[in-house]
MMTF fields as JSON, N, C-alpha, C and O atoms, coordinates in Angstrom:
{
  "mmtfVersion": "1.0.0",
  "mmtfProducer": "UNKNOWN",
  "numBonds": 391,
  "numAtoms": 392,
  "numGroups": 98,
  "numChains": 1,
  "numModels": 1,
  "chainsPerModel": [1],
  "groupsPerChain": [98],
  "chainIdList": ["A"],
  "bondAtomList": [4, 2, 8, 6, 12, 10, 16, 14, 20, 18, 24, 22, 28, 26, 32, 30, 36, 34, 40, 38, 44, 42, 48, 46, 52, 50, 56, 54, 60, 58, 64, 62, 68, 66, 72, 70, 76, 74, 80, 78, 84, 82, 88, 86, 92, 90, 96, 94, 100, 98, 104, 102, 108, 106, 112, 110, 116, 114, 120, 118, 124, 122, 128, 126, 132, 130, 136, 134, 140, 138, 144, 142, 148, 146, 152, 150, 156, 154, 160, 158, 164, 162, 168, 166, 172, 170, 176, 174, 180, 178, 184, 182, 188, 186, 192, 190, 196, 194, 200, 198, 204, 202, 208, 206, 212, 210, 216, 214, 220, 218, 224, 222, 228, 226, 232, 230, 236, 234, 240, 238, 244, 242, 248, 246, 252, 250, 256, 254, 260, 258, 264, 262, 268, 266, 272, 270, 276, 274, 280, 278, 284, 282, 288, 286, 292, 290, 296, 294, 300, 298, 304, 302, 308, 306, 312, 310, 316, 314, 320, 318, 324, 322, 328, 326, 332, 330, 336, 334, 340, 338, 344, 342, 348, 346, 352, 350, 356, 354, 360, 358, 364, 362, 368, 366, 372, 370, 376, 374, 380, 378, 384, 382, 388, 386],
  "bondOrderList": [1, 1, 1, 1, 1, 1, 1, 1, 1, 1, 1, 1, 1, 1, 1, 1, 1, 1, 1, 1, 1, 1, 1, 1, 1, 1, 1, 1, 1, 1, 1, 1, 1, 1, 1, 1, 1, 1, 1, 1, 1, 1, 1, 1, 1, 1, 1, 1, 1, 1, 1, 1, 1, 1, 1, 1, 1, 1, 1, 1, 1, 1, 1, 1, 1, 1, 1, 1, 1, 1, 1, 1, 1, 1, 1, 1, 1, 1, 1, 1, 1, 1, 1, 1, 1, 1, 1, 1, 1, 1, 1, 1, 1, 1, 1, 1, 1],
  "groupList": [{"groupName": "UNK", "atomNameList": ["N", "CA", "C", "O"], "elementList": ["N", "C", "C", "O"], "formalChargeList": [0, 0, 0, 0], "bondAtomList": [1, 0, 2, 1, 3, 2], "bondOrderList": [1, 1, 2], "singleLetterCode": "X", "chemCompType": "L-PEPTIDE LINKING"}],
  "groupTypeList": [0, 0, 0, 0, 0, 0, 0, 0, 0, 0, 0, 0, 0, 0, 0, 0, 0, 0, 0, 0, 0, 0, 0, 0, 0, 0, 0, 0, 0, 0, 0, 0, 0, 0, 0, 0, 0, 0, 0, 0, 0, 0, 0, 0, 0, 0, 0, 0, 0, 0, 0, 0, 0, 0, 0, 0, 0, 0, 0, 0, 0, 0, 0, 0, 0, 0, 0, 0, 0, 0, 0, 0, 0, 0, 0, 0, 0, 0, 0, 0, 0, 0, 0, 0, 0, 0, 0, 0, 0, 0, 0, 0, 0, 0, 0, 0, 0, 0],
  "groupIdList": [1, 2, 3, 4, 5, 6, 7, 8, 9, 10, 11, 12, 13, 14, 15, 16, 17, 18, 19, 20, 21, 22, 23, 24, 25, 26, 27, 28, 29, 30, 31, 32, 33, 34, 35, 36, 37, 38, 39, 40, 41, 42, 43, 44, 45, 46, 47, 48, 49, 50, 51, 52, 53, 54, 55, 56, 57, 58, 59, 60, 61, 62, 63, 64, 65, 66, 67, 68, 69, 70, 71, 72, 73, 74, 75, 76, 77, 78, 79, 80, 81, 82, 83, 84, 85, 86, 87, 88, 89, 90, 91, 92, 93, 94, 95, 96, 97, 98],
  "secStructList": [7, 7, 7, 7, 7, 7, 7, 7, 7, 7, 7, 7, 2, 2, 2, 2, 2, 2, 6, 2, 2, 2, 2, 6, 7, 7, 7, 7, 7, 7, 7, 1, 7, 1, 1, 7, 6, 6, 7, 7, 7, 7, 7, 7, 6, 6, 1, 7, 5, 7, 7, 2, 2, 2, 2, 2, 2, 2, 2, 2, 2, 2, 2, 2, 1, 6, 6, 6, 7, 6, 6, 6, 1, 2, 2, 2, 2, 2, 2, 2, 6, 6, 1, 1, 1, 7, 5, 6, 2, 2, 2, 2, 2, 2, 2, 2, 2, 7],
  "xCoordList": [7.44, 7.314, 6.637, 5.501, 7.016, 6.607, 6.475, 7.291, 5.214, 4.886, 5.24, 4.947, 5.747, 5.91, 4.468, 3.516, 4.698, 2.738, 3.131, 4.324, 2.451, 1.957, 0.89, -0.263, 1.419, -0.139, 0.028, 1.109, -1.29, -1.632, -2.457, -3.3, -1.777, -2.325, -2.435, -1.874, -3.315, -3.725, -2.956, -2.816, -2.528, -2.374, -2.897, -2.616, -3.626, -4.296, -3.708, -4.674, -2.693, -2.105, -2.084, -2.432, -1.363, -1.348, -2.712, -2.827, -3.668, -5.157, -5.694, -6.065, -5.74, -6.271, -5.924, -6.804, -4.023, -3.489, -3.889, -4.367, -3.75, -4.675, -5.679, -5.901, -6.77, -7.825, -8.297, -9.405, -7.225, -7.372, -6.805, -7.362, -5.919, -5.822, -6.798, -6.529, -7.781, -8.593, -9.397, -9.905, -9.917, -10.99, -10.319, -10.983, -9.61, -8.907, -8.753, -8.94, -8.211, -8.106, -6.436, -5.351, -6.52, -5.405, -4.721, -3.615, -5.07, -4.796, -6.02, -7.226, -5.589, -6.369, -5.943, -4.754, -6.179, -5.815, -6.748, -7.952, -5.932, -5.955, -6.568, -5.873, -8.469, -9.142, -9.091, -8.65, -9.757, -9.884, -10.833, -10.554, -12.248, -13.026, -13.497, -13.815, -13.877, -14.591, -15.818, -16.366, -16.516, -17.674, -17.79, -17.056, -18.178, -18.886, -19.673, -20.588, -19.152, -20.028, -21.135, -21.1, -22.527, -23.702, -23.877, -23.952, -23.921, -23.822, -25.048, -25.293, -25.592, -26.993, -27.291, -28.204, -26.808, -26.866, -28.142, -28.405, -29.041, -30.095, -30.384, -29.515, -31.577, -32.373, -32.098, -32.75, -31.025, -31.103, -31.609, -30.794, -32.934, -34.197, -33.748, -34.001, -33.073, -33.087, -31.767, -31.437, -30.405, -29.123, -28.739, -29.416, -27.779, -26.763, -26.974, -26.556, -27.812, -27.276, -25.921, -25.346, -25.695, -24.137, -24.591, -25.539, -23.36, -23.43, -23.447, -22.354, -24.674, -24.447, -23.76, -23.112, -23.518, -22.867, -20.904, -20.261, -20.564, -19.114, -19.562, -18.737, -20.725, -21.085, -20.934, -20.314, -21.686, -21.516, -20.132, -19.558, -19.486, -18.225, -17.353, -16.428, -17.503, -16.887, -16.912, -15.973, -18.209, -18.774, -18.271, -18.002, -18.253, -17.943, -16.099, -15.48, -15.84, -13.94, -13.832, -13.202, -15.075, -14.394, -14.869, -13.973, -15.78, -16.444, -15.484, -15.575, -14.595, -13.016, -12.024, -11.059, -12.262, -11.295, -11.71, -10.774, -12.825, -13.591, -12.478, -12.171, -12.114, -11.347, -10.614, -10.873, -9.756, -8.482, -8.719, -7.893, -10.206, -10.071, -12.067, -12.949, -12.137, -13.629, -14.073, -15.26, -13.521, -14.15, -14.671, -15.373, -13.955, -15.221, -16.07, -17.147, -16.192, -18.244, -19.239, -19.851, -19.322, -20.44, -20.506, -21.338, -19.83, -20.036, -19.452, -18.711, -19.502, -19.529, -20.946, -21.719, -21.191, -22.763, -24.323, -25.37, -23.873, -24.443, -24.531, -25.131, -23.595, -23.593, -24.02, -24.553, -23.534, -24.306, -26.247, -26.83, -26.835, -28.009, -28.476, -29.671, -27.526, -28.166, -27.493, -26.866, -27.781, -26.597, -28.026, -27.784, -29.161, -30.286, -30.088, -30.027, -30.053, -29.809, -28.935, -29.328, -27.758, -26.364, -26.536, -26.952, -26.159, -25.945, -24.594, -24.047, -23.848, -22.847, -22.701, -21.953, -23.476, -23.223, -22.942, -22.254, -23.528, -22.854, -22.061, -22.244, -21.174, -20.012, -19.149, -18.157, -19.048, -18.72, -18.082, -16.96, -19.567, -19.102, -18.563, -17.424, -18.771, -17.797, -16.367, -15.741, -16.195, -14.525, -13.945, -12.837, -14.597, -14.241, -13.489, -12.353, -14.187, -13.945, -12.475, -11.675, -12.477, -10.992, -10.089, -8.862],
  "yCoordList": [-40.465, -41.235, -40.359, -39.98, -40.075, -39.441, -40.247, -40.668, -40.114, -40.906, -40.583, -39.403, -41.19, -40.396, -40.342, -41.121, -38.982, -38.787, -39.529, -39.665, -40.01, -41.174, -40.388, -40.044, -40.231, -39.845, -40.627, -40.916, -40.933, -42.114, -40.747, -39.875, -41.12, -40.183, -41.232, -42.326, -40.639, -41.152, -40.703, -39.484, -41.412, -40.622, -41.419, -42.617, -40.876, -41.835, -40.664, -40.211, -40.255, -39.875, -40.467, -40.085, -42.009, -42.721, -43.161, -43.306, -43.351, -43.249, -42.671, -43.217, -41.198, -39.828, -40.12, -40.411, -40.164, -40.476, -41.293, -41.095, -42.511, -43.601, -43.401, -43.847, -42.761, -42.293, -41.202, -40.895, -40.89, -39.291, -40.562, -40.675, -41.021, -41.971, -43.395, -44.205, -43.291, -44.4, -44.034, -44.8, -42.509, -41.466, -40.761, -39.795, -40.906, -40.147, -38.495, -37.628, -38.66, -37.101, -36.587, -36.927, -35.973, -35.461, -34.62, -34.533, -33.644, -32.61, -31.853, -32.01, -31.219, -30.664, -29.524, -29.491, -28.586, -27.25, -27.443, -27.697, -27.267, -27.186, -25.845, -24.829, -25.801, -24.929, -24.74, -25.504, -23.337, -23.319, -23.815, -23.77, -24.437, -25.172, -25.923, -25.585, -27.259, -28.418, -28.104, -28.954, -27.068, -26.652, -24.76, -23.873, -24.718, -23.294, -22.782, -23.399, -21.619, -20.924, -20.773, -20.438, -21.076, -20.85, -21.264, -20.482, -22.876, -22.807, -24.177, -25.14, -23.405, -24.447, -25.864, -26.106, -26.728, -27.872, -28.603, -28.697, -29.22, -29.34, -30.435, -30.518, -31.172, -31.958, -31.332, -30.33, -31.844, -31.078, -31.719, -32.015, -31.907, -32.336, -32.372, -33.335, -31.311, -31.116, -30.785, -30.118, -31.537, -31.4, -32.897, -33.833, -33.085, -34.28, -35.288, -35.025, -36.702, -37.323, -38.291, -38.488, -38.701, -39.808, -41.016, -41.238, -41.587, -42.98, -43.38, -43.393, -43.69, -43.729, -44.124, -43.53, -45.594, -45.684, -45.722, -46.247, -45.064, -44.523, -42.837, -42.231, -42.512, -41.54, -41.552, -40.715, -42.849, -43.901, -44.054, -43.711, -44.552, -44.974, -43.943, -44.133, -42.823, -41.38, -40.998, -40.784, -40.98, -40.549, -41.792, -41.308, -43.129, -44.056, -43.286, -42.976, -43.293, -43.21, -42.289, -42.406, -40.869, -39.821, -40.101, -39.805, -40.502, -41.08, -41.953, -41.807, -42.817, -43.503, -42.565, -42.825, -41.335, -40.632, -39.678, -39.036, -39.41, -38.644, -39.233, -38.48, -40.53, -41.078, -39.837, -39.285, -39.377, -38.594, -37.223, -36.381, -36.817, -35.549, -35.095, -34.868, -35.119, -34.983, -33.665, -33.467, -32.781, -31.113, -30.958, -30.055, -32.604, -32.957, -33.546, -33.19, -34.259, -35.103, -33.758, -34.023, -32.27, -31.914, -32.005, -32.787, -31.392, -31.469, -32.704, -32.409, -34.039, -35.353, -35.539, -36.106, -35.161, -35.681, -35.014, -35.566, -33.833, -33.024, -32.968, -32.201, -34.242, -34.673, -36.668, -37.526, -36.676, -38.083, -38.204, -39.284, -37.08, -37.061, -37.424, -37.546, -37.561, -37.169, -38.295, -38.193, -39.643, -40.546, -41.524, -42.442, -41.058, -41.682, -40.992, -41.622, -39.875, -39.469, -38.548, -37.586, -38.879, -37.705, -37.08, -37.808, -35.614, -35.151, -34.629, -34.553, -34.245, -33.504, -32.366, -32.597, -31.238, -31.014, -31.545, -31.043, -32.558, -33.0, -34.005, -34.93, -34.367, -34.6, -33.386, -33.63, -32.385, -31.483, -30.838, -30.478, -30.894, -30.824, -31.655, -31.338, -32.846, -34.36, -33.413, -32.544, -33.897, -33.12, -31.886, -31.558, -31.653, -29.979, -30.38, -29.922, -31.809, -32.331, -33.258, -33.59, -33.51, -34.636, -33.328, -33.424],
  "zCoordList": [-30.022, -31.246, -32.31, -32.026, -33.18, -34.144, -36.065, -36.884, -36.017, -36.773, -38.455, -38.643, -39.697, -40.901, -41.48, -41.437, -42.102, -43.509, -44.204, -44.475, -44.537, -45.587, -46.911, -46.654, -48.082, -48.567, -49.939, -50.451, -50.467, -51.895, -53.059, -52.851, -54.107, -55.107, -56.21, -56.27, -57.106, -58.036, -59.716, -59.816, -60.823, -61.794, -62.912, -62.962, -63.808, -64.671, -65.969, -66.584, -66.347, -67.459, -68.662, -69.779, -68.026, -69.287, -69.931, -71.148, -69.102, -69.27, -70.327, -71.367, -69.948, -70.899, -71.979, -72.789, -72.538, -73.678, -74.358, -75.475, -73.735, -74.458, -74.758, -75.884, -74.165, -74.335, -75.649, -76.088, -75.941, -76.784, -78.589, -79.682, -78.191, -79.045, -79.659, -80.546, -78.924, -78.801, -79.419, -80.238, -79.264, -79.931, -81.181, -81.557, -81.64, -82.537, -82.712, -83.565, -81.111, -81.333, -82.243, -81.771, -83.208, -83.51, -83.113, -83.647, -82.017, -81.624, -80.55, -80.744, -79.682, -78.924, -78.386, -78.704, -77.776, -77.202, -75.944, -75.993, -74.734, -73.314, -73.074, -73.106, -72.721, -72.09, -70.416, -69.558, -70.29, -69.03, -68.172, -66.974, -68.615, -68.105, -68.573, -69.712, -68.24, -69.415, -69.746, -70.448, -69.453, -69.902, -70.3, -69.865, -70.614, -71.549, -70.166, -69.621, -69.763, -68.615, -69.337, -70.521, -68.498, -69.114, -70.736, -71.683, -70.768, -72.07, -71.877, -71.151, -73.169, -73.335, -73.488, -74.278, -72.991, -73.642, -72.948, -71.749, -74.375, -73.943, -75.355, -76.223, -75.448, -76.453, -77.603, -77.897, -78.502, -79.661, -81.052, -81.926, -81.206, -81.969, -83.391, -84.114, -83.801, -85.599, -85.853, -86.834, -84.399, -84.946, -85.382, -84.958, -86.128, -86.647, -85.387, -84.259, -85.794, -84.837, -85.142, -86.213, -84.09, -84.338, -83.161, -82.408, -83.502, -83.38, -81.639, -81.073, -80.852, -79.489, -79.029, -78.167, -79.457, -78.989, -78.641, -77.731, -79.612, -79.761, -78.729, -78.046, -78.873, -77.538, -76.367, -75.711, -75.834, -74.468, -74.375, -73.342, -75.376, -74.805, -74.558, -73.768, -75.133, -74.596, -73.062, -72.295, -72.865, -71.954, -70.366, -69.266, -70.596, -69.699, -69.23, -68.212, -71.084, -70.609, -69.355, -68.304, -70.077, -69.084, -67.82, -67.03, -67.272, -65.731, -64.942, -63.723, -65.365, -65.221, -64.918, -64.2, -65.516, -64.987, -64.003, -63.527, -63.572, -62.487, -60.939, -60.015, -61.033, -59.672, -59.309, -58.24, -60.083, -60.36, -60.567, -60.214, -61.33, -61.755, -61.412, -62.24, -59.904, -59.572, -60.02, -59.765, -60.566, -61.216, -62.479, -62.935, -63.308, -64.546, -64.0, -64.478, -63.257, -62.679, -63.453, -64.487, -62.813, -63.295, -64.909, -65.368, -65.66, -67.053, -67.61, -68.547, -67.383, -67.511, -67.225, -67.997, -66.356, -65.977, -66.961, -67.299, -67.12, -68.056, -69.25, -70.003, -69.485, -71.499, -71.159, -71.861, -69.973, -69.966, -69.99, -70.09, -69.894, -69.879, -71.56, -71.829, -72.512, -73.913, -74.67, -75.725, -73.788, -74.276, -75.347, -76.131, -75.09, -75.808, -77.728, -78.784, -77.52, -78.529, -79.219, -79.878, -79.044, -78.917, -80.499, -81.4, -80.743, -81.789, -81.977, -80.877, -82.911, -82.946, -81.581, -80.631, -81.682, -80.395, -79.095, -78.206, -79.104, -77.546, -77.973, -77.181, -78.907, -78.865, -78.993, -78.305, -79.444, -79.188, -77.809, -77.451, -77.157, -75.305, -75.059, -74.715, -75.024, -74.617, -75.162, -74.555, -76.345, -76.737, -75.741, -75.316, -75.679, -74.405, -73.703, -73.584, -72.758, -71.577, -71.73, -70.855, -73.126, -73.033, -73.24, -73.274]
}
């Protein structure tokens, strides 16, 4: 008796899209990592702040898509630390990641 593989995948495509549309992205260019090797992101005191919570909600979309794509968790997790007081820069990094 030989049994058939069975395997379950995930695709959250239409997701992202919606997603990139939801945020108003007009355009984007496909990097090679969602984060900046060695790149500073930290409390940024005397940059632009913006609106948290349109920050938060960035940051939730992309954690929804972690099901599907677990190699953003670290730099998802690393801009979710600054959701108290987001500045342009870390929307910036967020953008990387979509």
């Amino acid at each position: 008796l030989i049994e058939p593989l069975v395997a379950l995948g995930i695709n959250q495509s239409k997701y992202s899209l919606e997603s990139l549309k939801k945020y108003r992205f007009k355009s984007y260019d496909p990097v090679d990592t969602p984060m900046v090797e060695k790149s500073k992101l930290d409390e940024d005191k005397e940059g632009k702040a913006v609106d948290p919570s349109h920050y938060r909600g960035m940051i939730g979309t992309l954690l929804y898509l972690t099901a599907s794509r677990p190699d953003l968790q670290f730099a998802i997790c690393m801009c979710a630390r600054y959701q108290g007081r987001p500045t342009e820069m870390h929307v910036h990094a967020v953008k990387r990641i979509f």
